[in-house]
Backbone bond lengths (Angstrom), bond angles and torsions (degrees), N, CA, C in turn:
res aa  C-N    CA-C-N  psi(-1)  N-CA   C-N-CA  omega(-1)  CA-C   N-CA-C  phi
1 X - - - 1.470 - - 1.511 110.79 -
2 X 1.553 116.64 -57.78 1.295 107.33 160.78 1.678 133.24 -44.71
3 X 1.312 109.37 -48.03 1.749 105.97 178.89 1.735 107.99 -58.08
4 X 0.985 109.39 -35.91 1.750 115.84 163.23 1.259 128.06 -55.93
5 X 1.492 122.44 -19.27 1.310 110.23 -167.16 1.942 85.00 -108.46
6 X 1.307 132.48 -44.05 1.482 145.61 160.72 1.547 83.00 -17.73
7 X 1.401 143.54 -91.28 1.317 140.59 -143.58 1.503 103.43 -57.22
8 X 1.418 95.95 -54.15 2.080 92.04 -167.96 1.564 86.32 -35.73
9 X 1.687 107.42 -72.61 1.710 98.51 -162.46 1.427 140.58 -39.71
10 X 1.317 115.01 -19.87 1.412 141.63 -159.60 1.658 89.97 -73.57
11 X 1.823 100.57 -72.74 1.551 125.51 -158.89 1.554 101.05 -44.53
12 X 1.417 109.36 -58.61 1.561 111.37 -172.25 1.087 117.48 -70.77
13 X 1.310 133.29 -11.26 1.494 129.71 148.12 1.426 144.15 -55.11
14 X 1.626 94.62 -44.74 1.797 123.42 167.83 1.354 84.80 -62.07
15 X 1.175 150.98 -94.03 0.851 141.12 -148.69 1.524 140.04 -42.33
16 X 1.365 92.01 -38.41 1.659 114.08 -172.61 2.104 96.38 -73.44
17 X 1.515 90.16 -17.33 1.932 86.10 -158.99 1.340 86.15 -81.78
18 X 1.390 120.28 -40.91 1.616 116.56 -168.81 1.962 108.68 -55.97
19 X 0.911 112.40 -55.93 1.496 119.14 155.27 1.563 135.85 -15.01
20 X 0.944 99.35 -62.13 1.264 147.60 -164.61 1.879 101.65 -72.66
21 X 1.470 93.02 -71.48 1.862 92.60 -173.54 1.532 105.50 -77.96
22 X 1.417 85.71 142.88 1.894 123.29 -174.78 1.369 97.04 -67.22
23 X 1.576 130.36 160.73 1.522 136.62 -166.99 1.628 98.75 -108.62
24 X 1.093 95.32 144.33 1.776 100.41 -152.67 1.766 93.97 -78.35
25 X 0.985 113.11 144.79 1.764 124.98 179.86 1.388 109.01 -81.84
26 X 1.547 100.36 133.65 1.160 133.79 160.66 1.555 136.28 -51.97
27 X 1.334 138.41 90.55 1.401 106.53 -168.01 2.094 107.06 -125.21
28 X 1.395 102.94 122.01 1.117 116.79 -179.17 1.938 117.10 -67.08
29 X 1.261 125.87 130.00 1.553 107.31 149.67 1.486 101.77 -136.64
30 X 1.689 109.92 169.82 0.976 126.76 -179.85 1.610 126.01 -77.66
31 X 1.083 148.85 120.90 1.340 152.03 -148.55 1.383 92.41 -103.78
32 X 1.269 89.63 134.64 1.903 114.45 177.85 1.603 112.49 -140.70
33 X 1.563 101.96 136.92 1.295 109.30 -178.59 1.518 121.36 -90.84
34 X 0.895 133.33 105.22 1.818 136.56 169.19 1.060 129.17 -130.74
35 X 1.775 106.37 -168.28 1.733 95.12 -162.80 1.675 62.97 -116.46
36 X 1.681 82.22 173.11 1.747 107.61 -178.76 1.076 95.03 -109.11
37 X 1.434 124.54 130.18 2.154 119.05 171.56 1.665 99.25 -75.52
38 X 1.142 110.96 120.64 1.818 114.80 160.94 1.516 102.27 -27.32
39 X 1.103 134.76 129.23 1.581 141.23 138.01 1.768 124.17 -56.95
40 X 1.261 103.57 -61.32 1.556 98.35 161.92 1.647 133.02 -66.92
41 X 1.239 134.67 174.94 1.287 138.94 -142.12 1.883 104.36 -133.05
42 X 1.499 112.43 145.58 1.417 91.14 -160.06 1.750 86.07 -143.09
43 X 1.167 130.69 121.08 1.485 144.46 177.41 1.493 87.46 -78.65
44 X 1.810 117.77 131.13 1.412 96.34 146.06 1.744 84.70 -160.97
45 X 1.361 85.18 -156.14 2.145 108.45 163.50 0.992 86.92 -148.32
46 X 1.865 93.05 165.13 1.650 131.91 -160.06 1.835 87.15 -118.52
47 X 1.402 118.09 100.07 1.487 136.02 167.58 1.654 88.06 -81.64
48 X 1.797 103.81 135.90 1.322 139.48 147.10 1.344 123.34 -114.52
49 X 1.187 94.48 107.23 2.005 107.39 165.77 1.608 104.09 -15.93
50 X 1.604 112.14 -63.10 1.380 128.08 -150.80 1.208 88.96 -143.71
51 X 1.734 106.44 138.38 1.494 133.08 177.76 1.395 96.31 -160.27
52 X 1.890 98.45 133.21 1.682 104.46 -174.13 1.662 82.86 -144.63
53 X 1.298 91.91 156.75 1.458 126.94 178.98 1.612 101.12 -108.17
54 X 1.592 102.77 98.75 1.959 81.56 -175.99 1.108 117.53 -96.71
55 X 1.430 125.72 167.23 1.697 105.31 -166.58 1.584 91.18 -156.21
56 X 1.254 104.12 167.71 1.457 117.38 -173.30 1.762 107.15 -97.31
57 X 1.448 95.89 139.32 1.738 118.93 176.35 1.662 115.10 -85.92
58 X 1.567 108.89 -4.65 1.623 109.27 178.43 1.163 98.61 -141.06
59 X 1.277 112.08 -168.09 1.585 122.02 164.31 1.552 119.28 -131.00
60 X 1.599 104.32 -176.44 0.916 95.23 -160.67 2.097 125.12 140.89
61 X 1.388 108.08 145.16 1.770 94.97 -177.31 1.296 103.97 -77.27
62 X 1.333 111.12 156.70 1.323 112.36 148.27 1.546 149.20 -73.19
63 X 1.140 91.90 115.48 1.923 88.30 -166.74 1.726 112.11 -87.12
64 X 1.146 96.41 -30.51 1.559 94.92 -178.88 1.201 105.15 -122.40
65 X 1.470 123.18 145.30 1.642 114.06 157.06 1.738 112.66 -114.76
66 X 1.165 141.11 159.13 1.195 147.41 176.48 1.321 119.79 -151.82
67 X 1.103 116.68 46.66 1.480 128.83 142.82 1.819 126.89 -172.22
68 X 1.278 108.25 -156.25 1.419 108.15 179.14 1.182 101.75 -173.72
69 X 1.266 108.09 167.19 2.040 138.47 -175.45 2.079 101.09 -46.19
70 X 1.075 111.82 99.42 1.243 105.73 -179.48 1.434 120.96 125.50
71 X 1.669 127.14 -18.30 1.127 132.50 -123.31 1.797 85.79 -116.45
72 X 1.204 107.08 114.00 1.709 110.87 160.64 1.728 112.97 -55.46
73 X 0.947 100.22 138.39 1.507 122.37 -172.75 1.613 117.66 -157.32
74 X 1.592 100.56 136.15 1.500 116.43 -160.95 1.928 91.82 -103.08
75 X 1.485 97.79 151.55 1.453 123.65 -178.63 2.411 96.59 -54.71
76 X 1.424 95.78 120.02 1.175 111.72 172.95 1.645 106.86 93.70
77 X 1.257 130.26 -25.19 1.378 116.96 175.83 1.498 118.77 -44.79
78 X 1.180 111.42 159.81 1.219 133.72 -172.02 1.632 114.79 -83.00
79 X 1.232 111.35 82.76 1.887 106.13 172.76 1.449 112.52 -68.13
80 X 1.534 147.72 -58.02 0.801 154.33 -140.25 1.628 101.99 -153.28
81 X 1.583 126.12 146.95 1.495 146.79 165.53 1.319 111.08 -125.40
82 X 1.275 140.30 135.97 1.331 142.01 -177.77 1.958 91.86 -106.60
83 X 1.512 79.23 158.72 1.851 92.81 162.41 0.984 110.53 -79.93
84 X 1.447 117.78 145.07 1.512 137.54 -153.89 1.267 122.50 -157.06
85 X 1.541 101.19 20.84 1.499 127.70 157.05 1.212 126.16 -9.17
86 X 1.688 84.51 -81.96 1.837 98.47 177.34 1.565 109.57 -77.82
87 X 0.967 106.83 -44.74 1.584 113.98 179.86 1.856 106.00 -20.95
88 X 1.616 108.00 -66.90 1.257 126.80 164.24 1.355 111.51 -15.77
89 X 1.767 92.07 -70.12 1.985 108.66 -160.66 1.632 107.00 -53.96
90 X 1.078 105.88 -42.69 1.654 126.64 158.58 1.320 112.16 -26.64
91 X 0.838 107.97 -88.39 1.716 121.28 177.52 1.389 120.91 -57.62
92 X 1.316 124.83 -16.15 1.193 134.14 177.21 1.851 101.06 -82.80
93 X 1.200 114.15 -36.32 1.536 108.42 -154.27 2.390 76.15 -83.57
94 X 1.145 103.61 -57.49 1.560 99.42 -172.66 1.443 107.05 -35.53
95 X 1.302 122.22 -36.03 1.380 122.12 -164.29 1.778 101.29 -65.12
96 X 1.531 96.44 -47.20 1.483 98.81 -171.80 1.358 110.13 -65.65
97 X 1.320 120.99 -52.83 1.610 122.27 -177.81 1.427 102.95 -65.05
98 X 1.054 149.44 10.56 1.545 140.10 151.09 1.694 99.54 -91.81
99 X 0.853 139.50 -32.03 1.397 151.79 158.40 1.440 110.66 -43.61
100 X 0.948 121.82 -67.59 1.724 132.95 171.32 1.654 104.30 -58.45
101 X 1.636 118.81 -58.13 1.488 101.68 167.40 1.465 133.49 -43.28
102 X 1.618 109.89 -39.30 1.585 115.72 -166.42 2.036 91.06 -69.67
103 X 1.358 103.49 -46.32 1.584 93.55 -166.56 1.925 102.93 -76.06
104 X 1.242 107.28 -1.40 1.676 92.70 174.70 1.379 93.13 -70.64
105 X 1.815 110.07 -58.61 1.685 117.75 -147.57 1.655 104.26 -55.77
106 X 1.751 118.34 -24.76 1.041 122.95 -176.87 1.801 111.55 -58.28
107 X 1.203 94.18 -47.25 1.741 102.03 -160.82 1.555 88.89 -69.72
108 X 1.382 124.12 -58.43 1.860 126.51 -178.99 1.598 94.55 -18.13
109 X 1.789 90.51 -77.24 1.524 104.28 -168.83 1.680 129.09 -10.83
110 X 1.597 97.77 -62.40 1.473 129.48 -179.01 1.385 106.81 -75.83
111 X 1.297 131.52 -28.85 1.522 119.62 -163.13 1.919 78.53 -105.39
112 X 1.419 139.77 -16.02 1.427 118.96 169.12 1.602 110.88 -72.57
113 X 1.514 122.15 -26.64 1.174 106.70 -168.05 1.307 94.86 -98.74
114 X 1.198 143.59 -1.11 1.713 138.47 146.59 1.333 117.82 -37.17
115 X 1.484 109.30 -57.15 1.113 126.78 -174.72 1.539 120.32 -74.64
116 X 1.165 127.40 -43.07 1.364 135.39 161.74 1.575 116.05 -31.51
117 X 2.047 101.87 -55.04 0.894 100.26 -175.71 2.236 111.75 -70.80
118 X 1.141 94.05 -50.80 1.179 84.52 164.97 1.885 143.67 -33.41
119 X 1.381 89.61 -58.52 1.699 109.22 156.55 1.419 113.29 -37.02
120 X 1.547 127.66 -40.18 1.652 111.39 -164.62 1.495 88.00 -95.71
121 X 1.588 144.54 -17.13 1.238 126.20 169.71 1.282 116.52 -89.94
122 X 1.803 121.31 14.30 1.535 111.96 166.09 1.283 93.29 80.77
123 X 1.273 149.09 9.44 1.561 138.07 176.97 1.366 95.00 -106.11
124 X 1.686 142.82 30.77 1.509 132.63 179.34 1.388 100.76 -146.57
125 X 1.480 132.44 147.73 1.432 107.26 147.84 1.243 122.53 -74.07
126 X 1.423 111.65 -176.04 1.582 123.13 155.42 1.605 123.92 -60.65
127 X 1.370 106.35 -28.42 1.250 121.55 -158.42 1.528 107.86 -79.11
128 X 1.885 91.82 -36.22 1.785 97.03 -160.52 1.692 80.83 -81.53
129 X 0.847 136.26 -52.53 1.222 136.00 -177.54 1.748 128.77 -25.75
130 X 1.231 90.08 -54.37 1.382 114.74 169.63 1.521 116.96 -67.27
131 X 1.157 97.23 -78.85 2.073 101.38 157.38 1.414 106.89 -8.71
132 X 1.962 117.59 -83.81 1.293 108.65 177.50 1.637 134.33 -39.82
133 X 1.449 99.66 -45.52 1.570 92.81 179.48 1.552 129.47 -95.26
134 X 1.633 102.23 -0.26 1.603 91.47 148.33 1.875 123.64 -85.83
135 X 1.355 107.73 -7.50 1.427 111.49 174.91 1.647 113.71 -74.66
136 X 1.486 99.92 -27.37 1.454 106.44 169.38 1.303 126.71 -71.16
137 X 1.116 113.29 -30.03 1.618 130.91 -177.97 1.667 104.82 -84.32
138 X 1.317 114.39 -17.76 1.367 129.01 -157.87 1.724 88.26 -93.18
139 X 1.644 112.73 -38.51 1.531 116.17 -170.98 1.359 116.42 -79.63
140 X 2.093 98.74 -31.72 1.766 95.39 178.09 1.429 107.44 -75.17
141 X 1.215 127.28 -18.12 1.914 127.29 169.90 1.208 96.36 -63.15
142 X 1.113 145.04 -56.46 1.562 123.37 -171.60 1.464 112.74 -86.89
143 X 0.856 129.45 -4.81 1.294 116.66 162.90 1.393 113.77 -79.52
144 X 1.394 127.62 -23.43 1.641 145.71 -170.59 1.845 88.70 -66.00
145 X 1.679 81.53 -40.11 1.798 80.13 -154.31 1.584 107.91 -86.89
146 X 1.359 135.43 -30.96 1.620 137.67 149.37 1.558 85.60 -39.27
147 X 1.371 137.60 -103.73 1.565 151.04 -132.24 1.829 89.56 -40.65
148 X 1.454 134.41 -35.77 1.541 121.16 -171.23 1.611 100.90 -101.49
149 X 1.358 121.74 -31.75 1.677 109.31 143.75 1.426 131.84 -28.86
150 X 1.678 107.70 -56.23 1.555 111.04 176.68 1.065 101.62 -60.83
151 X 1.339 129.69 -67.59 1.751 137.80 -177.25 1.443 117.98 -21.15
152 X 1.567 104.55 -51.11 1.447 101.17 174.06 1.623 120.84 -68.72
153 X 1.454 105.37 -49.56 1.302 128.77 179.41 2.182 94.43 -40.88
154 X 0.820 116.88 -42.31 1.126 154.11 -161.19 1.943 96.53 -64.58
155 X 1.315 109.68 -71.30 1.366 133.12 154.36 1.248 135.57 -50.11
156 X 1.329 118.71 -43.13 1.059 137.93 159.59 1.936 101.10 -54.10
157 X 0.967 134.60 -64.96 1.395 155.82 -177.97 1.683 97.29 -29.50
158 X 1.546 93.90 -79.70 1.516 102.18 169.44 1.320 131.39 -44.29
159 X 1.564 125.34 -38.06 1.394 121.56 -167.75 1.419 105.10 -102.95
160 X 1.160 108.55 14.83 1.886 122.39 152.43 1.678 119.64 -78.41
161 X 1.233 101.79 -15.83 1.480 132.19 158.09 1.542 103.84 -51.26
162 X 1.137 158.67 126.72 1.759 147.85 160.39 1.665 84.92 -104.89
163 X 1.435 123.38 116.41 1.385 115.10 150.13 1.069 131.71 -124.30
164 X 1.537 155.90 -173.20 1.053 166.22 177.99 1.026 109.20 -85.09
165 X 1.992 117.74 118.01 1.324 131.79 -179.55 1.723 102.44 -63.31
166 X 1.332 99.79 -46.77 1.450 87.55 -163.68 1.479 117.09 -135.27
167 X 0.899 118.29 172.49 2.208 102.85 176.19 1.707 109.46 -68.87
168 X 1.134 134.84 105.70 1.321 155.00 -170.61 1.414 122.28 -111.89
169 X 1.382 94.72 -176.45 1.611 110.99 161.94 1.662 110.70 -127.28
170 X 1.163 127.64 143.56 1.050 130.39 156.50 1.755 120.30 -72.06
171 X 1.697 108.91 98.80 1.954 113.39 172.37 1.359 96.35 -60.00
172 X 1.356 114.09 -73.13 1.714 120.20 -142.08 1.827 91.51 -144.00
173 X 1.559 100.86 127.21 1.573 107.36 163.75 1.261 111.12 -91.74
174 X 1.218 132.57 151.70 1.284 124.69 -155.30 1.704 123.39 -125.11
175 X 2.115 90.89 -27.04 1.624 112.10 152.64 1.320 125.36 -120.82
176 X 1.262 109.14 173.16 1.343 95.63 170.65 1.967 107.83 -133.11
177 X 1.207 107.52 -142.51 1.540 112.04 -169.88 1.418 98.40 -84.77
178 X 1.302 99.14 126.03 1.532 117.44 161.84 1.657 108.88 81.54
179 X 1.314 114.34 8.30 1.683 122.04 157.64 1.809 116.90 -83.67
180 X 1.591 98.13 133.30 1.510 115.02 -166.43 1.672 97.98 -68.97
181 X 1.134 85.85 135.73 2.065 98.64 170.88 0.927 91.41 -130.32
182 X 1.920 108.45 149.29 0.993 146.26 -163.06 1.105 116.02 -127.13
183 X 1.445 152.88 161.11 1.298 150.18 136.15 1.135 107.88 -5.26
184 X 1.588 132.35 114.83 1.592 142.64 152.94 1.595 92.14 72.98
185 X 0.921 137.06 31.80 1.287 129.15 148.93 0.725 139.84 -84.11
186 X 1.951 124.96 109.85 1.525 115.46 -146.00 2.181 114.27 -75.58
187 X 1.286 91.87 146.69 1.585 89.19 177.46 1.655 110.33 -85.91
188 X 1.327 92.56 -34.40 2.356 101.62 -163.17 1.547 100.17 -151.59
189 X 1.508 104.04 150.21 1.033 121.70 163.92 1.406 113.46 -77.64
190 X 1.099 128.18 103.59 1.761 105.27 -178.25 1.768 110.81 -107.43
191 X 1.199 143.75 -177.94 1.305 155.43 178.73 1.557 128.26 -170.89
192 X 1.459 113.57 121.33 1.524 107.74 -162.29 1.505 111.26 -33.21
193 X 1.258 123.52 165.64 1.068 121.45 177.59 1.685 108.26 -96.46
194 X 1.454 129.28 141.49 1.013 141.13 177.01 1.541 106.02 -34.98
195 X 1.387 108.76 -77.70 1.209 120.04 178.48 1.841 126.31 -40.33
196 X 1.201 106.24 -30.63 1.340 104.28 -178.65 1.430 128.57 -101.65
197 X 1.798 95.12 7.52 1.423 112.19 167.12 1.633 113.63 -167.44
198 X 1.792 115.10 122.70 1.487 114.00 -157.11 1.589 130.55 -70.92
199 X 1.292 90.36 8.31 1.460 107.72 -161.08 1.805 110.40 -93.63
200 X 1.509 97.92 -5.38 1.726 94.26 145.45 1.518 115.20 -54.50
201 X 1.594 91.87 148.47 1.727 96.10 -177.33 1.407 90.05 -144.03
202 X 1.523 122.20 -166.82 1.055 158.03 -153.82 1.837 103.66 -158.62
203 X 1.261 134.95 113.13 1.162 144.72 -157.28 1.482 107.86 -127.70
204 X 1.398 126.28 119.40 0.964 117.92 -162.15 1.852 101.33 -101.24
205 X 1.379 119.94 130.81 1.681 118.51 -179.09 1.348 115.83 -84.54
């Protein structure tokens, strides 16, 4: 009789509590994307696969600059251009004196086959004959020899160019605009770039 009357009391209680309690609150926030800053502290060095000291093959001021301390840079770009003034005047006069050779070797040409023909009717010597076509042979040697003049002149042009061996980073620039370079005088510190090879690390001392 007692364990019977314990339940009535129980039931009407559960019940009354379910009733009774408030619906638990909801609370909305807005979601944001970020980075977290590390809290702890990390001793190390920045290892590069590859680190070059680049340096110039001529001399000369600088006329142009194209880059700076920091600056990503792809294999062959252009860091530095020297003045190339004379360089030009250079190449301008070769251009002409290969110009003057082609119209010497031309006239040889024509005044040897004058003579040739002349020679088989006995109206030439041997001598004048000869004369002409070693003077001709004498004109295609210097023209051989201007044409690997220009070539260099040519080279020279280009390696007034300072560029980037490889796709990098710029550490440390080393000139700036309108400072004299010299033979092997470095322009930038450069170092592969992280990104274009994984073997950057973080080194702990």
């Amino acid at each position: 009789m007692s364990r019977f009357l314990i339940l009535l009391f129980i039931i009407p209680l559960t019940a009354f509590a379910q009733e009774v309690m408030p619906p638990a609150n909801v609370v909305t926030a807005v979601v944001e994307e970020g980075e977290i800053n590390p809290t702890g502290k990390m001793i190390g060095a920045l290892l590069f696969d590859r680190m070059s000291a680049v340096a110039s093959e001529e001399e000369g001021i600088i006329e142009h600059h194209f880059f700076d301390t920091g600056l990503v840079v792809n294999k062959g770009d252009v860091l530095v251009e020297l003045n190339t003034d004379l360089l030009n005047k250079d190449i301008s006069i070769i251009r002409a004196q290969i110009g003057e050779a082609d119209a010497e070797m031309k006239k040889l040409d024509n005044e040897l086959k004058r003579l040739d023909s002349l020679k088989k009717r006995s109206l030439a010597s041997q001598s004048a004959y000869e004369n002409t076509y070693y003077d001709l042979k004498a004109q295609k040697n210097r023209k051989t020899t201007l044409m690997r003049r220009f070539e260099r002149l040519q080279l020279e042009l280009e390696k007034s160019k300072v560029r980037a061996p490889f796709d990098g980073i710029v550490l440390e620039k080393k000139k700036e605009l309108g400072d004299w370079l010299g033979h092997g005088d470095v322009v930038a510190a450069l170092a592969l770039h992280p990104v274009c090879e994984p073997s950057f690390r973080l080194q702990n001392v």
